[in-house]
N, C-alpha and C positions, 0 to 999 in steps of 0.2 A: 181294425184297419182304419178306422173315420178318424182314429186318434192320429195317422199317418198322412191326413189330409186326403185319404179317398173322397172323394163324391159318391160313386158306386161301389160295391165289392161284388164281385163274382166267383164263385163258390164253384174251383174245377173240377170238384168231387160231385156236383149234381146237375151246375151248369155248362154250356160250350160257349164259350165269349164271343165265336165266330154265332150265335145263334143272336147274339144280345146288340153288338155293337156292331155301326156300318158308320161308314162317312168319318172314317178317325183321320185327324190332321198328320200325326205323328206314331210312329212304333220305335219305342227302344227295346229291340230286341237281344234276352240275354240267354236264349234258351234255344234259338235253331231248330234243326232235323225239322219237323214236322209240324210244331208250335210256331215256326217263322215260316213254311210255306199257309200255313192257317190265316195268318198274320195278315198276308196280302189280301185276304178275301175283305178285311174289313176297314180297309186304307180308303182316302175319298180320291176319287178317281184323278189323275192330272197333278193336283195339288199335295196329295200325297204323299208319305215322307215313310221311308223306314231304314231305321239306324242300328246299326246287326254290332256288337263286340264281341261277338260270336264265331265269324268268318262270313264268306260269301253265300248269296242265295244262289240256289239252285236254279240255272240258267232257263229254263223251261218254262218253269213256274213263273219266274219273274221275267218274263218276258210277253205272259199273261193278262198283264195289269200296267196299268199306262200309269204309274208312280215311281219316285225318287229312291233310290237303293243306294245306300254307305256301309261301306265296312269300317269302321275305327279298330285299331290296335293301342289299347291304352298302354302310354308310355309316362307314367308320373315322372317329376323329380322332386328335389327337396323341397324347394321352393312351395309346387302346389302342394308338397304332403304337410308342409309349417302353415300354412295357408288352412287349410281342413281342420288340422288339429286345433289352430286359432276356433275358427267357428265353430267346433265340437266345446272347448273350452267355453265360448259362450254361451252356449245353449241353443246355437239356430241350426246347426245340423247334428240328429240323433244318430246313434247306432242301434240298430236291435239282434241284443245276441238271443239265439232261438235256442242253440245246444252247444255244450261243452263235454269236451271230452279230451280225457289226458295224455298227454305224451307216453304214449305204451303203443307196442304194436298192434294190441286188439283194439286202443282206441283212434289210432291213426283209419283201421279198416271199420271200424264203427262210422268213424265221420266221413269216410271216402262211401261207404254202401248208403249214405245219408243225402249226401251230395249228388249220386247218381239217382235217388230220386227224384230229380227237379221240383221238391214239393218241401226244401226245406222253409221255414220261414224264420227270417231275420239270419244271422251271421254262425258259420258256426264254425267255433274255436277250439283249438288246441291248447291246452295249458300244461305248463311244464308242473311236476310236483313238485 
């Protein structure tokens, strides 16, 4: 992960990131339910920022914490998606594909019980045979 420009890596298999990190400027949250109300606890109070592509927070919880709440709905078009592709063709923004699995229906439900782990890492693909 330091290859990805981490500073830190936190290991959700041993550690709780709510145990590690306090005072965070920013949360791009892409994972909700319970990892996004977690998320609040370690936001810096006031200044605070958390950014969900997820859906809305849980009105309770974030009502909690005296920090900034957005929901975005990413809407690309061609334009940003020529724009990406530019900069992947450069070499300044990577892809990391984690798992591949083919266009079959057992691997469609391969990558979908994959995904519902929230623990996939890097991208993971479908490919046609």
């Amino acid at each position: 992960m330091v290859g990805l420009g981490a500073d830190q890596v936190i290991d959700y298999k041993t550690e709780n990131f709510v145990d590690i990190l306090d005072e965070v400027d920013l949360v791009l949250d892409t994972m909700g339910g319970e990892i996004q109300n977690e998320s609040f606890r370690v936001l810096k109070p006031i200044t605070g920022r958390m950014i969900s592509i997820v859906g809305l927070a849980n009105e309770e919880v974030r009502k909690q914490y005296d920090v900034e709440f957005e929901s975005i709905w990413l809407d690309p078009n061609g334009e940003e998606l020529a724009e990406i592709a530019n900069l992947m063709s450069a070499g300044k923004v990577k892809s990391i594909i984690g798992a591949q699995f083919p266009l079959t229906q057992k691997g469609i439900y391969d990558a979908h019980e994959l995904s519902e782990t929230h623990h996939a890492i890097g991208k993971i693909v479908i490919v046609a045979e």
